[in-house]
N, C-alpha and C positions, 0 to 999 in steps of 0.2 A: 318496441325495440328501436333504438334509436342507433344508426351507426358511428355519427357523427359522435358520438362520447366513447369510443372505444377503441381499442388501438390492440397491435399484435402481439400477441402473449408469446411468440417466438422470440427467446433471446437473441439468436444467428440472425434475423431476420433485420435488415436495415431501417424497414418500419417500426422495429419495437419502440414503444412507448409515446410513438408519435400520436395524436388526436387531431380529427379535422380533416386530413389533407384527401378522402373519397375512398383511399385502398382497402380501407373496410367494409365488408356489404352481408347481407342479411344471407347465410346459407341454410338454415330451415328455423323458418318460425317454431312451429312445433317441436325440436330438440331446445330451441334459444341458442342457437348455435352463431359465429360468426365466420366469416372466411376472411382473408388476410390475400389481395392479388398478388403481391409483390410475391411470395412463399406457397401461395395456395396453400396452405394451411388451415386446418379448421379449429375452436375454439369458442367452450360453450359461455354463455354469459357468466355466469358466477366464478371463471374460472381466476384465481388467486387470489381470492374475494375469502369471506369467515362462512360462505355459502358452500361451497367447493365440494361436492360427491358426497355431500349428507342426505341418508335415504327420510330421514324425517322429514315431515310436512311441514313448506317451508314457515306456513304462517306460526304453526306451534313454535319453530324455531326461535322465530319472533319474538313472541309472546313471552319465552322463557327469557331470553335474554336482556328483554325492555324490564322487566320484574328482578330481575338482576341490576341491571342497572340506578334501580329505583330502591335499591334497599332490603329486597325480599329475600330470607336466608335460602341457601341451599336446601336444608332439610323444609320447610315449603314447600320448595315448589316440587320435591321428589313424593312428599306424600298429596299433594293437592294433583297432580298429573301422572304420577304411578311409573315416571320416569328413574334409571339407575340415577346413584351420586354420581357413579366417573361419566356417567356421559354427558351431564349436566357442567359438573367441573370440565370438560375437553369442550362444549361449547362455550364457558365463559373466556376459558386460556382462546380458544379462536376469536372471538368476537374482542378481545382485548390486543391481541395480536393485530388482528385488521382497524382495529383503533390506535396503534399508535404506529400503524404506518402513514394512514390517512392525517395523523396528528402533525408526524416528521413532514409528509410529502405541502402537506399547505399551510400549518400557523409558520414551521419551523424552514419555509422557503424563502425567508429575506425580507418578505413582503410587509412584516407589522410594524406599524409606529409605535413605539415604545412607549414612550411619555416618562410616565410615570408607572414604577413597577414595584411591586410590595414582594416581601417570601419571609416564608417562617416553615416551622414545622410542626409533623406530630408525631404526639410518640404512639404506639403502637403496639400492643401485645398479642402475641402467637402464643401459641403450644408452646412452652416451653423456654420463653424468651423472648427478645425484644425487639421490633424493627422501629427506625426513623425514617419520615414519608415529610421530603421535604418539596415544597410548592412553590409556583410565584405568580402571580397573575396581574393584568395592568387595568391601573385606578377608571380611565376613561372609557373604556370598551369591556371591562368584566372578561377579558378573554385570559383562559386559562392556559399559561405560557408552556405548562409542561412539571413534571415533576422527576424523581430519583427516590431510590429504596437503596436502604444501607443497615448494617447491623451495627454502626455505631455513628452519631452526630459528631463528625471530625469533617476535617476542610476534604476530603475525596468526596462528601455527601455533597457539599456545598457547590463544589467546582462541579460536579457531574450537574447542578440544579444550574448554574449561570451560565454555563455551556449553551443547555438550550435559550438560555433567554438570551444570550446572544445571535444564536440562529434564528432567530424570529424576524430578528430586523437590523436595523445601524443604530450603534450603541450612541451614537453624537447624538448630545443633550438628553441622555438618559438622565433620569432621578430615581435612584436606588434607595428605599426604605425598607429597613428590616428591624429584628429583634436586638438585644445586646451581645448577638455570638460571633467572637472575634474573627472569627474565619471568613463570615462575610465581604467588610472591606476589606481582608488580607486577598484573598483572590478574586475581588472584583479590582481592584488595583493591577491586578497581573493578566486579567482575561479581557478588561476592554481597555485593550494598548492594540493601537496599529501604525502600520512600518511606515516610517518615513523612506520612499525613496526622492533620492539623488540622482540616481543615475550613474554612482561612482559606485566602484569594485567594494563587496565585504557585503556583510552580516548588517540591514538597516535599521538604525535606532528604533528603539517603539516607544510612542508619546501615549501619554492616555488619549482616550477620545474628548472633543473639544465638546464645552457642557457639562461634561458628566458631574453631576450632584450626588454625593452617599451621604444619609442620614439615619440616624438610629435611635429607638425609641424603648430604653433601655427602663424597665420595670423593677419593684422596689419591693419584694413580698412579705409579709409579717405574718406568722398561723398561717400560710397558705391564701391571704390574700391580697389583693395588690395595694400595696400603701402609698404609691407615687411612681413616680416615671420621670425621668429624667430623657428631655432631648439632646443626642450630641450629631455635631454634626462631623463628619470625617475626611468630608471634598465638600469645597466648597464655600461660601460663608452663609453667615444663617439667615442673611436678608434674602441671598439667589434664594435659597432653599425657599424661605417664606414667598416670595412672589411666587417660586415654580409651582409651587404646593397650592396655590390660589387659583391661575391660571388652570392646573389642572382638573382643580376638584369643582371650579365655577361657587365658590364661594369668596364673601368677603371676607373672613379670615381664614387659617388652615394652623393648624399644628402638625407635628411630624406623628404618624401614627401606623400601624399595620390593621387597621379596623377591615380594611376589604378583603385582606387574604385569611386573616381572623374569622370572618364571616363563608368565605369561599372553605377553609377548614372544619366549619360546622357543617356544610354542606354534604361534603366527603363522609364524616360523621353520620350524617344521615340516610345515604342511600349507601354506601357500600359495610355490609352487615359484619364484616370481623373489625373494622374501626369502629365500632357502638365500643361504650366502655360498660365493662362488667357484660359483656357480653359472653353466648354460649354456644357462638358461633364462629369461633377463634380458626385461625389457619394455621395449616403447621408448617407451610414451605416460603420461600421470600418470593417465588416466580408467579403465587396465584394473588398477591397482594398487589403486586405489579400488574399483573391482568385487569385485574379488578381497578388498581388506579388510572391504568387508561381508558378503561370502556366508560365510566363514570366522567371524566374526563370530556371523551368525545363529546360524549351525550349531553355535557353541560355546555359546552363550547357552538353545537352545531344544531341538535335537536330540541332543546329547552330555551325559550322565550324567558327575556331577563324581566323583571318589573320596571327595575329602574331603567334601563333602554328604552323604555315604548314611547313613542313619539305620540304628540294629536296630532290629527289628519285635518289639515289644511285647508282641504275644500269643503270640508265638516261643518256648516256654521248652527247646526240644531244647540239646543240647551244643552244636551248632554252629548259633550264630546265623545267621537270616538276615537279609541288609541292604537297605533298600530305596534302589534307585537316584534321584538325585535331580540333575536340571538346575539349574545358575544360573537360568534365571529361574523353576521351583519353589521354589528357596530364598527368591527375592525374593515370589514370590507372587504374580506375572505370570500363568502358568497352574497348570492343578492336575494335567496329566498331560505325560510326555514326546512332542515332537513326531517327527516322521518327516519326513525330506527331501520327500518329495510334499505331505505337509501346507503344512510352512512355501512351496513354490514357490504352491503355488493358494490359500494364504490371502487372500479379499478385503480390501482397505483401501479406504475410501473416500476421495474428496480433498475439499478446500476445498467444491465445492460455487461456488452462486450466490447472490447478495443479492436477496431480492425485498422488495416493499413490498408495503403493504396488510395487511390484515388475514389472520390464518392463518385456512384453514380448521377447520370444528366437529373433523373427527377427529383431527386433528394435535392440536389441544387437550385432546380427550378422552385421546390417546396420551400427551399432554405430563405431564395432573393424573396419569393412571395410573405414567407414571410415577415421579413424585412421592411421589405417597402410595405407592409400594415403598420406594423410596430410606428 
């Protein structure tokens, strides 16, 4: 139990969501309980976590949800562990739930360098009908930016998808690659604009961001197969486009292409079981596909080791190199060690919190300048 990672699950409490600053202290190992000085408050570890007052044993928990994650159908693991559907379905909708707060709370915190960023989509079939599962992830770091579920492939899919990839990081010197679907450059033209101030009275202009490159890589199909591809470019001209595309991919030449979100798309395909095609493990509702696209999600971004990430190790000089394993969001610089399925389930996030007025208190202040002068 470590205090120093945990902060006060009291929203009222002026500590909430604070980490670090001592007010946290261990009030019984044996419950995993914590105490909060500031509120005296007590507050068990798992609490807001996809762990939270489930009488199951936590490791099975585990176990079911990593097997989830990994592609294994429902029906599975219900006859392999003698577990109900619904309660299988209610721990994947939590364990998705807590993946895409942990997803908003750290990719989607300003922090990533963009680069270079691919999106496409897929399409989808339910019970009874169709969902679109659109994606984007970026070329240099394999980190997965985030996605959107929508009942039809129209610009509200699109804008809910480049929303987040705008929250990720500063849109300056983005290089956007996608498919030939109009809607793309129409609201990536609208979404990364920012305000010119002046300093004079009214409403400030919005310029695109400075850099921004859109490129499209628009496909040719004959019988259902691809006959040609046509590069356009839509910002930009096509030599920036060619040098950013070089620069980013660390090769000597580059074409405009979506091969890594294409491949990240397969991926999805393969561990979350109602995207299998022709499959007979189909969902009927849009909210367990969304579960399911973030839990798969996390787990690729924080728990899963990329190949193409792995570094050799430096002070290594035998014949046979070793390689050090390396996560998407190690590569982005998110964290600095791979995580574990238990990890990412009990990581706390805090939420919004409350607005209070008045004056802060002395220690909040002293905690504020301290942290300050670290910064």
């Amino acid at each position: 139990m470590d205090p120093q990672e945990q902060f006060c699950r009291n929203q009222a409490c002026r500590a909430y969501g604070r980490k670090g600053e001592g007010h946290v202290v261990i009030h019984s190992r044996r419950e995993r309980r914590y105490q909060c000085k500031r509120c005296r408050r007590t507050c068990a570890e798992t609490a807001g976590t996809a762990l939270y007052r489930l009488r199951t044993a936590r490791d099975q928990i585990v176990v079911v949800i990593t097997l989830l994650a990994y592609g294994c159908p429902i029906q599975a693991i219900v006859a392999a562990f003698g577990l109900d559907e619904r309660t299988v379905a209610r721990w994947q909708a939590r364990a998705g739930a807590q993946s895409q707060r942990v997803h908003e709370h750290l990719v989607q915190a300003g922090r990533v360098e963009l680069g270079q960023v691919q999106a496409d989509e897929l399409r989808v079939r339910i019970v009874g009908g169709v969902l679109w599962l659109a994606s984007a992830s970026a070329v240099p770091s394999r980190l997965w930016h985030g996605g959107a579920v929508s009942a039809t492939r129209d610009r509200a899919l699109i804008r809910g998808l480049l929303e987040r990839v705008r929250a990720c990081g500063p849109v300056q010197g983005l290089r956007l690659c996608t498919d030939g679907l109009a809607s793309y450059p129409s609201q990536a033209l609208r979404l990364f604009r920012t305000p010119e101030r002046t300093g004079h009275r009214g409403r400030p202009q919005l310029l695109l961001a400075t850099g921004l490159l859109i490129a499209q890589a628009i496909k040719r199909y004959t019988q259902r197969r691809v006959a040609g591809v046509e590069h356009r470019v839509v910002r930009g001209t096509a030599d920036a486009v060619a040098a950013a595309l070089v620069r980013t991919q660390g090769r000597s030449t580059a074409v405009i292409n979506t091969a890594d979100i294409e491949r990240l798309n397969a991926t999805f395909r393969a561990r979350l079981a109602s995207l299998t095609r022709r499959t007979r493990a189909g969902v009927h509702r849009r909210d367990t596909t969304e579960a399911g696209m973030w839990l798969v999600g996390a787990v690729y971004n924080f728990c899963r080791p990329h190949r193409s990430l792995r570094q050799c190790h430096a002070a290594d000089r035998a014949p046979a190199p070793r390689w050090i394993e390396r996560t998407p969001a190690q590569a982005a610089g998110l964290t600095d060690h791979r995580w574990s399925v238990p990890e990412l389930l009990r990581f706390p996030v805090p939420g919004l919190g409350l607005r209070r007025r008045g004056r802060r208190p002395t220690w909040l202040l002293d905690a504020a300048r301290a942290a300050g002068h670290a910064a």
